[in-house]
Each structure stands twice: as structure tokens, then as C-alpha cells.
C-alpha positions in Angstrom: 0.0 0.0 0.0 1.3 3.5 -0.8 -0.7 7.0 -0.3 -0.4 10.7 -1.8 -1.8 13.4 0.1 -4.8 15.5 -1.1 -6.2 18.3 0.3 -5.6 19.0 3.5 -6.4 15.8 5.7 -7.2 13.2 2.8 -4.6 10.5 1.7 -5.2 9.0 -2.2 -4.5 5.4 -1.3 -2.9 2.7 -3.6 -3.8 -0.8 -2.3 -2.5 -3.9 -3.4 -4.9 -6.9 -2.8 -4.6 -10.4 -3.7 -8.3 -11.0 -5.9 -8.6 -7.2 -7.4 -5.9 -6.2 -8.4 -4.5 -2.6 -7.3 -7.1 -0.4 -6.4 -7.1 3.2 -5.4 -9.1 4.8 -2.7 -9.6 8.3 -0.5 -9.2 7.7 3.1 -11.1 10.9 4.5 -9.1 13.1 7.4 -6.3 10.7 7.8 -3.7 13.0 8.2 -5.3 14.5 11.0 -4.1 13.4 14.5 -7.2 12.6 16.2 -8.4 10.0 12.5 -9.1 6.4 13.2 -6.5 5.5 10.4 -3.8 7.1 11.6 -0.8 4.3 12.1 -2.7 1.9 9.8 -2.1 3.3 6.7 1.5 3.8 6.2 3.6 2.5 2.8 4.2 -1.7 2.9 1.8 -1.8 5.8 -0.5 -5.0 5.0 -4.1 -4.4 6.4 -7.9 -5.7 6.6 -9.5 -3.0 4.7 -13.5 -2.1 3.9 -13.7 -0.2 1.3 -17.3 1.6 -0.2 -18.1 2.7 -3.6 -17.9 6.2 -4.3 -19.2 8.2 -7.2 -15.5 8.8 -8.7 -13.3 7.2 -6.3 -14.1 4.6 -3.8 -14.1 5.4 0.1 -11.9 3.5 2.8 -14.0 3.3 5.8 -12.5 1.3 8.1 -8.7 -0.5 8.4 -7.0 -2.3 10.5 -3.3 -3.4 10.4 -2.4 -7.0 10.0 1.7 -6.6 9.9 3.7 -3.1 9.8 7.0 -5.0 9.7 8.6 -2.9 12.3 11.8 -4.7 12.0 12.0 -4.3 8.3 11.5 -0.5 8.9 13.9 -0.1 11.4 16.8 -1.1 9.3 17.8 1.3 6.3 19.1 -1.5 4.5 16.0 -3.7 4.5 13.4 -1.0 3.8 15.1 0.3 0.9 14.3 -3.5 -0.6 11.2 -3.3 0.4 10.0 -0.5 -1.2 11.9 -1.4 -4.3 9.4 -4.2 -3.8 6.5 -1.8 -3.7 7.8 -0.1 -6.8 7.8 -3.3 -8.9 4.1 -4.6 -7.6 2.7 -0.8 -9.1 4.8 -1.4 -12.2 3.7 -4.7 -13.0 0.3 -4.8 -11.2 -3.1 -4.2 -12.9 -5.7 -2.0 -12.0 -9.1 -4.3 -10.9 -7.0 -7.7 -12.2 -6.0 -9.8 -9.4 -2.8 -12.0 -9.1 -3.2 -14.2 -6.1 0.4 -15.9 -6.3 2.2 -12.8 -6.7 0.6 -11.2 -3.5 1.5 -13.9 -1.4 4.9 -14.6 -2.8 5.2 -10.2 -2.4 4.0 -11.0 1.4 6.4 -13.6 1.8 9.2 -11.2 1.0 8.4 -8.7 3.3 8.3 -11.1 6.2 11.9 -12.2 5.1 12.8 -8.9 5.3 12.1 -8.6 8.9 14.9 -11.5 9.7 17.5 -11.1 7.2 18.2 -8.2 5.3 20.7 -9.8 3.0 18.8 -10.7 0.9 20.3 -11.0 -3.3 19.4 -14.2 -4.7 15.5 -13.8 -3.1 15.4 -10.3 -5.1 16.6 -12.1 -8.2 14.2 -14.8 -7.5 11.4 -12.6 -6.8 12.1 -10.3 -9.8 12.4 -13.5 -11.8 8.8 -14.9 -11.3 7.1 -11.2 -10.9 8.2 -11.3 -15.1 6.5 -14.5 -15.1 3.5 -14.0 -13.5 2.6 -10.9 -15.5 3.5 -12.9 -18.5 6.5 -11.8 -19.2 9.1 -14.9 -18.5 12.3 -14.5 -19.7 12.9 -17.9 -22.5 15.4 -20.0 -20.9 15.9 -23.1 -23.3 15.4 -22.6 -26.8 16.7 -19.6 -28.6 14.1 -16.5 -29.2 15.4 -16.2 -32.8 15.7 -19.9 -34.1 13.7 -21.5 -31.7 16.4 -24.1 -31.7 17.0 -26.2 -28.0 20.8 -24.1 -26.2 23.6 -26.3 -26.2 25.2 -25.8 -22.6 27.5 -22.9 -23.2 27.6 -19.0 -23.3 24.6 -17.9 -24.8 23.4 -13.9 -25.3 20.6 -12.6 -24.1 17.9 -9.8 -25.0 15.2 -8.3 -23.3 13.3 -7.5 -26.1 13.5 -10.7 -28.0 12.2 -12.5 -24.9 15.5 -14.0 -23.2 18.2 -16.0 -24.8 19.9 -16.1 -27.9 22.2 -18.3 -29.6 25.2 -17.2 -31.2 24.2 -17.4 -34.5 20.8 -15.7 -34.4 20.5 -11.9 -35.2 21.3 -9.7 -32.7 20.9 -6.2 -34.1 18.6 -4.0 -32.8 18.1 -4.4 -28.9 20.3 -4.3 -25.7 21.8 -7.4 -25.9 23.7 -9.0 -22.7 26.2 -11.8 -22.3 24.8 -14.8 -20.3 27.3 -17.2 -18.9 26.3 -21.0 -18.6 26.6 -20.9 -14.8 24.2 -17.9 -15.0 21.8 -19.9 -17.1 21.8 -22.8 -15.0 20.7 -20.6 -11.5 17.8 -18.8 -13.9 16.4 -22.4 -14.4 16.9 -22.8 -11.1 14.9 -19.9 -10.2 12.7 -20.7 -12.6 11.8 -24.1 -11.1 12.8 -24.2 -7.5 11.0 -22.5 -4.5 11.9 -19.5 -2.6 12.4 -21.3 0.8 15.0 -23.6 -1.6 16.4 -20.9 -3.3 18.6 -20.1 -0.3 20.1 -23.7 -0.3 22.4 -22.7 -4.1 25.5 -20.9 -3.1 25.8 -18.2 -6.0 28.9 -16.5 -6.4 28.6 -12.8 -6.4 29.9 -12.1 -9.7 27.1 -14.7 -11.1 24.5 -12.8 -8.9 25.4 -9.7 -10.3 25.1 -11.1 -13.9 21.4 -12.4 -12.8 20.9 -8.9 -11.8 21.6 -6.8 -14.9 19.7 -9.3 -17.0 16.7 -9.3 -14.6 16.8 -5.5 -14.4 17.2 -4.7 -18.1 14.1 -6.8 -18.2 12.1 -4.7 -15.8 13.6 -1.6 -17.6 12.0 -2.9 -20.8 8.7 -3.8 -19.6 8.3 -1.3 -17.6 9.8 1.8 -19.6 11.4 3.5 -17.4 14.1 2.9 -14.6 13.0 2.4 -10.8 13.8 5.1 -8.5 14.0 2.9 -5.4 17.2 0.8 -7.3 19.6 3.6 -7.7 18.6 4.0 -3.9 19.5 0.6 -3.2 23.1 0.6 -5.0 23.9 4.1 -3.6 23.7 2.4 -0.2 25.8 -1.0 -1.3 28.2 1.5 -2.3 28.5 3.6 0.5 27.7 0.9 3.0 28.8 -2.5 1.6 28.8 -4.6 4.4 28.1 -2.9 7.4 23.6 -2.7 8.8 22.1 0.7 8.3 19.7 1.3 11.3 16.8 4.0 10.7 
């Protein structure tokens, strides 16, 4: 859930839910101190939420918090992830379409975020199936230009071709990226394992950055635009590689 103010004392709400989709609605005077929504409607909060049907937008009229991750919010580190989180859901989210395995598997990151804040190859996992579950999977076995099974070597790979190319396909006229076989082989990891397995591969962190550029030059084409939360995110790696940020 995020919010822009309006008026004075309003918030414009956007809610993620798992059946409709994201929705948007005006929760009347919750700025003001005295409002029965005030500490229930902050940004990632996850809430039971009635809602009534107004003439342009709809009305909340009453909320009540089901987790605030407090931890999550008290660390720098981990709340930067999870509102690059937030950012992806309202890029990739429909309006009134619902998408019942990518809410839960979005609420199952933001509990791991409460415990462990280091977190890379559960963002590459979750950025992996959020492209699939909006229908836009990455091809991981045959090649996007020949349609021809990948023998198991370097391969290249383009976002907007759909994923992977062989090396003697056409390759003119998109962003095209080098994808290593060991790379490969964690995407169809990813692709087929769960996210309470996913911890169990030991990725070396030059593969996970690999994983990363392709994954994020995926987003970038989908979505059209660059995320404002990641630049966030790699100013703090780079400023404060290994040591917790606390809020």
C-alpha cells in the first residue's frame, strides 16, 4: 500500500490486494491526529481493509493493520528493498486484475525482510517470477530467434527478444547481454525451485550480479522507465557495503 496526500487531511490510497488487483481509494481526514487510520495506513503496511463505492473514487472506511514490519522498517538497509518491492508490484500490477500468487509470494518477501536483510538471490528470484507471473518470463531453453533447443554454453541474451539467444541468431537491434552458462543454469533454477529452496544454491557474487543486470534490463523494458528505489539501493551498497544501516 502506498498514499499521496490530497487536500488538507485526505490521503489518495494505492492498495495492493490479492483478488482485485490494485485499487485506489480516498481515506477521509487521515492526516489529522485525532483519524481512526492514523498508524494503519503507512507504505508496505499489510491491512484488513473495507472499502465503499464512491461516485469517482471509492471510500476506505474502516482498516486495521495485519503486519507493519517494524523490523523491516527499522533497518535502512532492508526498507530500501522493500519498497523497491512496492515499486515493482505498481509497475507490473493491474488495476481491478488480481494475481493471487504474486501477492502472497510479495508478502512472503516482506516477512523475510524482517529476519534477514541480506537478501540478493531472493530479489533475483522474486524479480524472476514477478516477469512471469505478469506474462512476461524470460525464454530459458530454446533460442528467441531460431527456436532451436541451447547447447550448454555462453549464450546472449535480449530483453526484447524474450531472453536467450544463440550465437548465430541476429542480434541487431536491442540491448543485448552476455549470459554465462553458470548464470543460465541458476535462472532455471529460479525458474523451477521455490523460494524457501532458493537459499540452499550458493551463487557467487559475480554470477549474482550477472542475474541482476539481465533481470533488471528486463524490468527496464517492460516497464519503460528505470525504478527510482534501485539507484537507492546501489547508492547504499556502495557507501555501506557490508556494514547494517539502522533508521
Amino acid at each position: 500500500m502506498k498514499s499521496a496526500i490530497i487536500r488538507e487531511a485526505d490521503l489518495l490510497l494505492t492498495i495492493y490486494t490479492p483478488h482485485s488487483g490494485k485499487i485506489r481509494a480516498i481515506a477521509r481526514g487521515a492526516r489529522k491526529s485525532s483519524s481512526k487510520f492514523v498508524g494503519h495506513l503507512e507504505i508496505l503496511n499489510r491491512v484488513d481493509i473495507s472499502v465503499a463505492t464512491g461516485k469517482n473514487l471509492d471510500l476506505v472506511t474502516q482498516v486495521q493493520s495485519i503486519q507493519n514490519f517494524s523490523s523491516m522498517r527499522s533497518n535502512l538497509e532492508a526498507l530500501s528493498k522493500g519498497l523497491y518491492l512496492c515499486e515493482l508490484i505498481d509497475g507490473f500490477s493491474v488495476d481491478g486484475s488480481g494475481n493471487p500468487e504474486l501477492y502472497n509470494l510479495f508478502c512472503r518477501m516482506l516477512t523475510l525482510l524482517e529476519d534477514h536483510h541480506q537478501m540478493e538471490i531472493q530479489l533475483r528470484y522474486f524479480e524472476f517470477h514477478l516477469l512471469r507471473l505478469s506474462g512476461f518470463m524470460p525464454e530459458l531453453h530454446t533460442c528467441c530467434e531460431c527456436h532451436k533447443q541451447l547447447e550448454p554454453q555462453k549464450h546472449l541474451f535480449s530483453p526484447a527478444k524474450g531472453g536467450t539467444l544463440c550465437d548465430k541468431c541476429d542480434r541487431s537491434g536491442s540491448v543485448i547481454l552476455h549470459l554465462s552458462l553458470t548464470a543460465l543454469k541458476v535462472l532455471r533454477f529460479i525458474e523451477k525451485t521455490t523460494l524457501d529452496d532458493i537459499t540452499k544454491v550458493v551463487t557467487p557474487k559475480a554470477v549474482l550480479t550477472e542475474i541482476h543486470a539481465l533481470l533488471s534490463n528486463s524490468i527496464k523494458y517492460w516497464l519503460e522507465k528505470e525504478l527510482k528505489t534501485t539507484a537507492f539501493m546501489d547508492r547504499l551498497e556502495k557507501e555501506w557495503p557490508s556494514n547494517p544501516i539502522t533508521a
